[in-house]
C-alpha positions in Angstrom: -28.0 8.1 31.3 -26.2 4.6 30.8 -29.0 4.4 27.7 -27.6 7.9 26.5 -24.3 6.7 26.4 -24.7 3.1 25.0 -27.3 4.8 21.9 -23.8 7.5 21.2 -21.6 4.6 21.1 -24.2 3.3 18.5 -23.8 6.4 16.7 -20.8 6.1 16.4 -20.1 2.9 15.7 -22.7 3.4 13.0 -20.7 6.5 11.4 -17.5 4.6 11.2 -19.1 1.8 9.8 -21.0 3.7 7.2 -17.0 5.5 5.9 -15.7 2.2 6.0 -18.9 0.7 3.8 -18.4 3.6 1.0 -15.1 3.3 0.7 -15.4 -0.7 1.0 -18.6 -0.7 -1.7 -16.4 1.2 -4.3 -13.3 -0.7 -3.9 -14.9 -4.1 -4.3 -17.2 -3.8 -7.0 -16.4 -6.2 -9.6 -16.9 -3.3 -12.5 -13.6 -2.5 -14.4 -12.5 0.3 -16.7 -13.8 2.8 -14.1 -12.8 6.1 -12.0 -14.5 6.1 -8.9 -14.4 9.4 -6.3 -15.8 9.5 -2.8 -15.1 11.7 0.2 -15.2 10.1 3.7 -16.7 12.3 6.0 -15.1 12.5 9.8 -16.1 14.0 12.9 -14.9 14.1 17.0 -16.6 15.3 20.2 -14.3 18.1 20.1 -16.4 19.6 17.3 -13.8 19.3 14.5 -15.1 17.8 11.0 -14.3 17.3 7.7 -13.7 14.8 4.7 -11.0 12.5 3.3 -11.0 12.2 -0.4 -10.3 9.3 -2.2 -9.7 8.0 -6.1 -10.0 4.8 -7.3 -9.1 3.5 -10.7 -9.5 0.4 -11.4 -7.7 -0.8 -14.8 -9.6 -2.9 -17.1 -8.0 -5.8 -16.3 -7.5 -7.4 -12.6 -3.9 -6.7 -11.1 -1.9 -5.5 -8.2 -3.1 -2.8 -6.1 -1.0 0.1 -5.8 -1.8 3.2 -3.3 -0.5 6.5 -3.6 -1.5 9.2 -0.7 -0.1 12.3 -0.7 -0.7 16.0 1.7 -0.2 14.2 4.9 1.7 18.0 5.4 -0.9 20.3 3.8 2.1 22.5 3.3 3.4 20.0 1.2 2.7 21.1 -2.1 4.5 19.5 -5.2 3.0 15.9 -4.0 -0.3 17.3 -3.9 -0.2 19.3 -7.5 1.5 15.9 -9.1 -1.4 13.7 -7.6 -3.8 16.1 -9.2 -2.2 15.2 -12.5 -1.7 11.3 -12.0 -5.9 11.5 -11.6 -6.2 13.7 -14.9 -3.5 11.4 -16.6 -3.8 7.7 -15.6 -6.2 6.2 -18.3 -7.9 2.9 -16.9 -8.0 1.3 -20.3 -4.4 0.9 -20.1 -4.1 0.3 -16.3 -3.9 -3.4 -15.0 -4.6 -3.4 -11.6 -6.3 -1.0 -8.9 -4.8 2.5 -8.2 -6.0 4.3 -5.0 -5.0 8.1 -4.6 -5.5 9.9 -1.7 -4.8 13.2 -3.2 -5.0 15.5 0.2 -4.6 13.2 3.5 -4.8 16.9 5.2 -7.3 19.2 4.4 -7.9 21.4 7.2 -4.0 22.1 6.7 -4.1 22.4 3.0 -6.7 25.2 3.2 -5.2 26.9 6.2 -2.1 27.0 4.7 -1.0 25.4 8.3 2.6 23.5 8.4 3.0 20.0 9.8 0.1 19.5 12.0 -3.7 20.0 11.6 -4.7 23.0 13.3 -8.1 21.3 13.7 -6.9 19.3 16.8 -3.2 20.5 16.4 -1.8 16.9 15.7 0.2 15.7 13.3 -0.9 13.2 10.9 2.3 11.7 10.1 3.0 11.1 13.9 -0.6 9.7 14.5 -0.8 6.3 13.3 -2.3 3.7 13.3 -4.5 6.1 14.7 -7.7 5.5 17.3 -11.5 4.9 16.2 -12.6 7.3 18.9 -10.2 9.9 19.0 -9.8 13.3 17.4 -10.2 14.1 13.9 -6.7 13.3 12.7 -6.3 10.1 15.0 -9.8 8.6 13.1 -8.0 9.4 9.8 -4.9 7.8 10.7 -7.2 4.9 11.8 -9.2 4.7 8.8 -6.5 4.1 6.5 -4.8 1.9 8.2 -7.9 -0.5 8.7 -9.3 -0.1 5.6 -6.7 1.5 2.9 -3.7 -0.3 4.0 -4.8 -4.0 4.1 -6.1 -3.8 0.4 -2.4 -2.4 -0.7 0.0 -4.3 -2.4 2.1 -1.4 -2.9 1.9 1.9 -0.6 4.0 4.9 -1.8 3.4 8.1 0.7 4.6 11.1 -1.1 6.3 14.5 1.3 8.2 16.9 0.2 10.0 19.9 2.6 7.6 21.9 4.5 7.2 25.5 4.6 10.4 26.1 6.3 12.3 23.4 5.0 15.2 23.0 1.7 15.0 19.3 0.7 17.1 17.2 -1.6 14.8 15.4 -4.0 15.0 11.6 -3.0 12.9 8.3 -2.7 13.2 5.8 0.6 12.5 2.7 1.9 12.8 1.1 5.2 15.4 -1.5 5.3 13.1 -4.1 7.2 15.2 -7.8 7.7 12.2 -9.6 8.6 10.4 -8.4 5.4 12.6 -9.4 3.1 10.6 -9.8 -0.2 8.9 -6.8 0.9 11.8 -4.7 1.2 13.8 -6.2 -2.1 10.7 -4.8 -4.1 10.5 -1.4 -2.5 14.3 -1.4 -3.0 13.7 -2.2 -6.6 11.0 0.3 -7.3 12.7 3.2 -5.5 15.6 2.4 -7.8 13.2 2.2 -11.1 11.6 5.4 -10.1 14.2 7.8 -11.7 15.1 9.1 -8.6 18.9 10.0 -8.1 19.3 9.4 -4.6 17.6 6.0 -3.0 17.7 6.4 0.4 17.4 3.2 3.5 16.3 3.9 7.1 16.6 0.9 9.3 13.5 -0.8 10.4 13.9 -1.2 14.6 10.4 -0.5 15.9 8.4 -3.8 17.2 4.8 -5.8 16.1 3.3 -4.0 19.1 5.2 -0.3 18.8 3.0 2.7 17.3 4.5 3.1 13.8 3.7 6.7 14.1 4.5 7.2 10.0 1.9 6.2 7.7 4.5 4.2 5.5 6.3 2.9 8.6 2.4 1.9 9.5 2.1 0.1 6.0 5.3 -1.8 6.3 4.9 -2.7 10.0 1.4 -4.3 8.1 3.4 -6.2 6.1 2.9 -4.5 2.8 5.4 -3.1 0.3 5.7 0.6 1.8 8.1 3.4 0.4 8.1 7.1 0.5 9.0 9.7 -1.9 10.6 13.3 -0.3 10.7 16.2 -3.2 9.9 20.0 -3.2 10.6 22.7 -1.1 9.8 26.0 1.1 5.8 26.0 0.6 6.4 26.4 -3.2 5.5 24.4 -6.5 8.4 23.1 -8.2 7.9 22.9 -11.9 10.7 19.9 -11.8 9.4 18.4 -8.5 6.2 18.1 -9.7 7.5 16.2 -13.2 10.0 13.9 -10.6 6.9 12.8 -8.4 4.8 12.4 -11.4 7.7 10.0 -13.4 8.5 8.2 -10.3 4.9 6.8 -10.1 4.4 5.6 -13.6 8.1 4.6 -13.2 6.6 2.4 -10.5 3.7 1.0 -12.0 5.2 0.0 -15.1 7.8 -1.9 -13.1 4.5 -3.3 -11.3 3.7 -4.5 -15.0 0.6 -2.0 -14.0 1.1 0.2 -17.0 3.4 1.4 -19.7 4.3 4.7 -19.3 7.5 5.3 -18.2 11.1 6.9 -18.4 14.8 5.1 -17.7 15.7 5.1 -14.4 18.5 7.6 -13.4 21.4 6.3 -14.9 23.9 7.4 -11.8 21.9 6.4 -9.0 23.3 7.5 -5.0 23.0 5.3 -2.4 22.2 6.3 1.3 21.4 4.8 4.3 23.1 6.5 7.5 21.4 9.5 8.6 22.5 11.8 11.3 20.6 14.7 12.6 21.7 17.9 14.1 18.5 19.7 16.5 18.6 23.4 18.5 18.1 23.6 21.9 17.5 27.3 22.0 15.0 29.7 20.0 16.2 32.3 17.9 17.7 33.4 14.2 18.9 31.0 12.7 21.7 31.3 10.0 23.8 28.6 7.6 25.7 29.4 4.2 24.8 25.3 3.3 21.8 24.0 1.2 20.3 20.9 0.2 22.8 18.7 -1.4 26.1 20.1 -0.4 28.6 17.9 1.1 29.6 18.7 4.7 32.8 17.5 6.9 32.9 16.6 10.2 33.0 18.9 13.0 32.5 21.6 9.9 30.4 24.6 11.5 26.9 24.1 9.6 25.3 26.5 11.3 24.4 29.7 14.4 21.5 30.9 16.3 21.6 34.2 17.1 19.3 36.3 19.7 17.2 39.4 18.8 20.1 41.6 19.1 22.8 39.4 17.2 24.7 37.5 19.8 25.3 34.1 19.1 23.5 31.8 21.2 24.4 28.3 19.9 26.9 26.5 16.9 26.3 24.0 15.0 28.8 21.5 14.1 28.2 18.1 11.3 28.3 14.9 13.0 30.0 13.4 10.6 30.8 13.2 6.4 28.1 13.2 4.4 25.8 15.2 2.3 22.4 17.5 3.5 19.4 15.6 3.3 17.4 18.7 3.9 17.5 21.4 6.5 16.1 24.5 8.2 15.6 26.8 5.5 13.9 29.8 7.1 15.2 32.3 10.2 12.8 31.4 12.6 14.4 28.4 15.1 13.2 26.8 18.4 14.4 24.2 20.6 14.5 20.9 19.1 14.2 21.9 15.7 15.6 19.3 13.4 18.8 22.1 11.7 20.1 19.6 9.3 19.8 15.7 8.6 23.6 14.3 7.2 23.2 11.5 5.4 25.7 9.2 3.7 26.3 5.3 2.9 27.8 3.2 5.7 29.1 -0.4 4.1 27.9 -3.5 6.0 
């Protein structure tokens, strides 16, 4: 038995190592000018498998490396359909530099059409990092980017969008980390190239030794350059979404001095970096006259949950001024829901 065990271990060992070797081989070779695709195949003990699919362009001359991974959330689909255009569009004659694109981080959810979580092992990927070597299916993808795809970043930009249930102002955000502070003035400066209206800050509070549980929080907690982009809406394709995410990246890379497409930045840019968030603690109908972008007042009602037959269960009322971030969309609510995240700019 205890030669059984120590020969599965080997296995395993020996299947991680073999991912981490064809992702490793095509990242360092020293060939430029070239598009390279691979698929890193996973499996678990609960049965689960599939594959994680990966681009990379490296430009004909050497330069930064920039990553882009997009469908951590399946569901999420205006990230996913402008990644499929950045792969059609980047040209690596003109690219100086390495860009990685992990098109869809989420497969299983993608083709289920399954919000938030992989209905493989039912865990979400954005709350899984940095992941385990031996755990489910999702927690060896979290762990495979960040020991392999995350140290070779300069640059990591994880693109989201709303959900299936969930209206979304278009924005891009950084975290506002002290102790990173050349880090953070770049992924300040890039949000602000990326032609984005709204450039949101979260604060950074979470410890060396704290699971980062976000794969950009992961990236920055690493040390890297880390910011996300949030646009599209209600399991749809945005048209406009799609062109946003698109401009913002080779808004990016040409302030990267990585290539020299791009469009002006947004000429009225909107600061934000308090956010307050209003949850349910009941299941029911939910119903709000508010969308994405309006402007709420404090103690405003936002927001009801009815029962089956009508009767209102529970109110909602705004925390404070601001403007909606995104919200619950969709009638279906249960307890600790996120109904609405305020956000608005606090001065120092």
């Amino acid at each position: 038995m205890r030669t059984l065990f120590l020969s599965l271990i080997v296995i395993l060992v020996s299947h991680v190592g073999c991912a981490q070797n064809d992702f490793q081989e095509a990242f360092k070779t020293n060939e430029r000018n070239t598009k390279e695709y691979i698929r890193i195949a996973f499996s678990d003990d609960l049965g689960n498998s599939g594959t994680l699919p990966i681009s990379i362009f490296k430009g004909k001359t050497d330069g930064p490396v920039f990553t882009i991974v997009a469908g951590v959330h399946g569901y999420e689909y205006p990230p996913i359909v402008a990644t499929q255009k950045l792969i059609q569009e980047i040209v690596t004659e003109e690219l100086k530099g390495t860009v990685i694109v992990i098109p869809i981080a989420n497969k299983a959810s993608f083709y289920t059409r399954t919000p938030f979580i992989n209905p493989q092992d039912q865990k979400n990927l954005n709350n899984a990092f940095p992941g385990k070597v031996d755990g489910s299916i999702t927690e060896k993808m979290a762990h495979f980017i960040t020991s392999n795809i995350i140290p070779v970043s300069d640059v990591f930009l994880d693109v989201h969008g709303g959900d299936s249930p969930e209206d979304l102002l278009p924005f891009v955000c950084y975290y506002n980390n002290l102790k990173k502070p050349k880090q953070t003035a770049l992924a300040k400066k890039l949000s602000e190239k990326s032609g984005f209206e709204y450039v949101v800050s979260y604060p950074y509070t979470i410890a060396a030794d704290d699971d980062a549980k976000y794969v950009f929080k992961q990236a920055v907690q690493d040390g890297k350059t880390a910011l996300s982009i949030e646009c599209g809406k209600l399991g749809n394709v945005q048209k406009e979404n799609v062109a946003l995410i698109k401009n913002a990246v080779f808004n990016m890379l040409f302030t990267m001095n990585m290539y020299q497409k791009a469009n002006e930045p947004h000429d009225h840019i909107i600061h934000l970096n308090s956010q307050e968030y209003v949850s349910s603690t009941v299941q029911g109908i939910f119903y709000s006259s508010y969308k994405a972008g309006d402007a709420v007042r404090k103690d405003a009602i936002i927001g009801y949950t009815t029962d089956e037959f009508g009767s209102i269960l529970e109110e909602y009322k705004a925390p404070k001024d601001g403007i909606v971030l995104y919200m619950l969309a969709t009638p279906p609510i249960n307890k600790d829901d996120t109904v609405m995240c305020i956000s608005s700019l606090e001065k120092d």
